[in-house]
C-alpha positions, 0 to 999 in steps of 0.5 A: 390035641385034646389036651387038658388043660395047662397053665400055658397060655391060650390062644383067642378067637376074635368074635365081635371085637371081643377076644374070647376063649373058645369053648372047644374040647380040642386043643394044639400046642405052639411050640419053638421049633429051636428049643420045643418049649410050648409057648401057647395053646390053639383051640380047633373052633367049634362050628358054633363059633365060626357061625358066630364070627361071621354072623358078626361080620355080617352085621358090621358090614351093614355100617362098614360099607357105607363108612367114608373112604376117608376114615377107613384110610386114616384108620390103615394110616394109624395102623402102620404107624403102631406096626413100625411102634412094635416092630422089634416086639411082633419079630421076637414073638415071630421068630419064637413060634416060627423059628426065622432069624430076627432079621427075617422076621423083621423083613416077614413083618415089613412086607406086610406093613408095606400092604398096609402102607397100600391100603392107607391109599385107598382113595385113590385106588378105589375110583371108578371110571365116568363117560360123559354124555354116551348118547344125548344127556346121558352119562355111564359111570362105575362103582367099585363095591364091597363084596360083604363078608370075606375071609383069608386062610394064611399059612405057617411061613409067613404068619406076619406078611401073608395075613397083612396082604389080606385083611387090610386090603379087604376091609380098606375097600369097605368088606369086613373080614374072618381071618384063620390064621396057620394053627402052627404059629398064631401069636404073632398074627394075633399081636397084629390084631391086637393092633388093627383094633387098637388102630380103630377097626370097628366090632365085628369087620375084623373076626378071628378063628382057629382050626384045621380042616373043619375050620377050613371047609366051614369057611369054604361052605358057610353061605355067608362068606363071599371070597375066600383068600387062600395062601399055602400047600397045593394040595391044601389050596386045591381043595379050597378052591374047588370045594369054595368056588362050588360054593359060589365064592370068589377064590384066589389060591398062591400055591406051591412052587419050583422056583428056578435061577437061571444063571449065564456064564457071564453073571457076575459071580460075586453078586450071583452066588450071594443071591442064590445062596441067600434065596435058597437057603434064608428063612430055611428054605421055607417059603414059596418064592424060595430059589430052590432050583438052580439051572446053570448055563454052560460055563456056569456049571463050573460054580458048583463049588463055590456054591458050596463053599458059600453055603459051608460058611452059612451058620444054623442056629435058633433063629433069636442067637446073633449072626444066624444064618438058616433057623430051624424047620417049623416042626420036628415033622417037617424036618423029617419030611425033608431028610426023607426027600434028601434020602430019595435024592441019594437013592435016585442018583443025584451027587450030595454035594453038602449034607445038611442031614442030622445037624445038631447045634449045642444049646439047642439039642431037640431043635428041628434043624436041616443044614444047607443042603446042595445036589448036583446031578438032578434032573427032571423025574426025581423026587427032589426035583418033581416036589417041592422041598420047602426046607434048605435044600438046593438042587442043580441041573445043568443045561448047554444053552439058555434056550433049554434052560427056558424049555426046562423051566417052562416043562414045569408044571408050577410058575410062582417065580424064576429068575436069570442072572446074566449081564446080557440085556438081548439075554434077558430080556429073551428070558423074559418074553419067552419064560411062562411064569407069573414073576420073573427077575432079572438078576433079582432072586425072589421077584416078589412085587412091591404092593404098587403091583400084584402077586402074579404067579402062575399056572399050577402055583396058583388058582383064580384069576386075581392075585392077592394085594395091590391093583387086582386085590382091590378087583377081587375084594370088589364088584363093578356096578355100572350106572346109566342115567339121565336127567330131565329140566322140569320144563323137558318136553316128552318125546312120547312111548319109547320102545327101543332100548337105544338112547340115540 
């Protein structure tokens, strides 16, 4: 930070539809995570500048709120269309800056295209509700308003999917948006807003800024902003939600996890260890859904091996290279912090059955990389099983029967996700009645609903009552206003003072 100035590139604000250099004296590298090549610098926006997004925000709702629910729908059509245009482009430039594979940038970008999709509905999604004739002439109806100036702070691991679940629900309900994108890796988020303008959002309903925690708590504090979306760290995700709801914003906070795969003796095999070993260890073990704890039933803890073979034959390189595998970490800090917990692993007692530790691939010498890394042993009180890892590292416990695997679970303190693999139907359907997690599968590994539905994690992995996207992010970006009324013929005859609140 506080470089000087480079002929790298420089990442832009975008205030009022003008992509605009900031003017901070403070400055932070984008760098690959495989090769350490800067590719970009991030300014820190000053105060001034976020003032100005929002004030240009707050301008453009005046207009944008009463913009027919029909052209804010053709404008999300136009959009999705030019994303799938670009799709090849927005998964190279993800995979340079975050470190995913190209396939898994891919998909990164495809979930968020699939919000869009949603929010091109939006006319049939944003209706309210009408009773006919509550008393005599009179009828009760609601409308589903726009809150006015609203704003997303998005996290490092899902630069393309996170932002796309929402700007494009907010603004399609007629909000207008500032959005800070993670300062580790903002290029492809900013492509995708390149491509919202040129899909035809207006100046000023769509504003960017970049930064930290000023940039953070600004958002939070600034009277102006009205909901505040936030995906990322507990720690970080905590502060955002104290700190905006006291503010008097509307806050909703996806947070951190442990998520678990509760796997029966009678799973089928084949199909088992390739979901648990594609959920714990694709996009490195980075994201918040990831089955990073496996809890094996039985029988099942017979598996241990051949889950290890399965992660043996994973193949670590940069993420851009044909046939990888598991990518690098997003930084050499993170890649750090993760050996130190695979240390705190061995020093407590767990068994390292595969050591990802120190992994180095040719071409590719100063990249952040962790191979697959399996315990077994584990249990409640360790390190590596109380925090959550965030890197390819999969911890196995072991259970007698499914009632203390759904104790286990449930004695968590997070509930993002869990899933069971079992080919019982009376087994699964037990897990999920009793399991107290916001997202279950059924020999599904990462249960992330499709936008039809919501987000619904959990207890400490999530803060707020309405999930991001889908039905409850329409209610969250929103306000009901209920209407009575009643009309009177020109020839009515008054029926005099009434006093009384009844419409009999």
């Amino acid at each position: 930070m506080n470089r000087a100035a480079t002929d790298v590139a420089t990442v832009k604000l975008l205030i009022d539809g003008e992509f605009v250099e900031s003017a901070t004296p403070q400055w932070r590298d984008v760098v690959n995570p495989a090769t350490q090549i800067v590719l970009a610098r991030v300014p820190f926006a000053t105060s001034r500048e976020v003032d100005a997004a929002v004030a240009a925000a707050r301008r453009a709702f005046a207009t944008w709120r009463k913009t027919p629910i029909g052209t804010r729908a053709r404008i999300f059509l136009r959009y999705q269309q030019l994303i799938r245009e670009h799709m090849a482009e927005l998964a190279a430039i993800l995979t340079a800056e975050q470190g995913k594979t190209l396939p898994d940038a891919e998909g990164d970008v495809f979930r968020g295209l699939e919000v869009v999709e949603h929010a091109a509905a939006i006319g049939n999604l944003q209706l309210g509700e009408l009773a006919n004739n509550v008393a005599g002439g009179v009828d009760t109806y609601t409308l589903l308003q726009p809150l006015g100036v609203c704003a997303g702070i998005t996290p490092f691991n899902f630069p393309a999917m996170i932002p796309l679940w929402m700007f494009p629900m907010a603004i399609a309900t007629g909000n207008t948006f500032v959005l800070k994108p993670s300062e580790q890796d903002p290029m492809v988020t900013m492509r995708l807003v390149e491509l919202a303008q040129e899909a035809g959002i207006p100046r000023g309903v769509l504003n960017v800024v970049h930064g930290g925690e000023e940039v953070v708590n600004a958002i939070c504090d600034h009277v102006d902003i009205k909901a505040v979306s936030f995906v990322g760290s507990t720690k970080v995700g905590t502060h955002v939600y104290h700190r905006a709801s006291q503010a008097g914003k509307r806050v909703q906070c996806m947070m951190g996890a442990k998520n678990h795969a509760v796997v029966l003796p009678d799973a089928n095999k084949e199909q088992t260890l390739n979901a648990m070993v594609g959920a714990a260890f694709g996009a490195a073990g980075q994201r918040c859904m990831a089955a990073s704890t496996a809890v094996l039933v039985g029988n099942a803890r017979e598996w241990i091996p051949d889950i290890v073979a399965r992660a043996k034959a994973l193949r670590v390189n940069a993420g851009i290279e044909a046939g990888t595998d598991v990518g690098p970490l997003i930084s050499s800090a993170a890649r750090e912090r993760v050996e130190r917990l695979i240390d705190a692993g061995v020093v407590q007692g767990a068994t390292l059955e595969l050591d990802g530790r120190g992994f180095r691939v040719p071409g590719y010498d100063e990249g952040n990389f962790v191979g697959p890394t399996i315990f077994s042993g584990v249990k409640p009180g360790m390190r590596i099983y109380d925090e959550e890892i965030f890197g390819p590292v999969l911890v196995v416990l072991t259970v007698d029967t499914l009632d203390e695997a759904i104790d286990l679970v449930n004695a968590n303190p997070n509930g993002n996700g869990t899933a069971v693999f079992t080919q019982s139907g009376a087994a699964a359907r037990r897990f999920q009645e009793d399991i107290d997690v916001g997202q279950v599968g059924i020999n599904v590994p990462i249960p992330v609903p499709v936008p039809l539905f919501s987000f619904t994690g959990s207890r400490a992995s999530k803060l707020g009552d309405l999930g991001p996207y889908g039905k409850q992010a329409v209610m969250f970006y929103t306000q009901t206003k209920t209407i009575t009324s009643r009309w009177f013929d020109d020839d009515t005859r008054g029926h005099g003072v009434n006093t009384t609140i009844s419409l009999k």
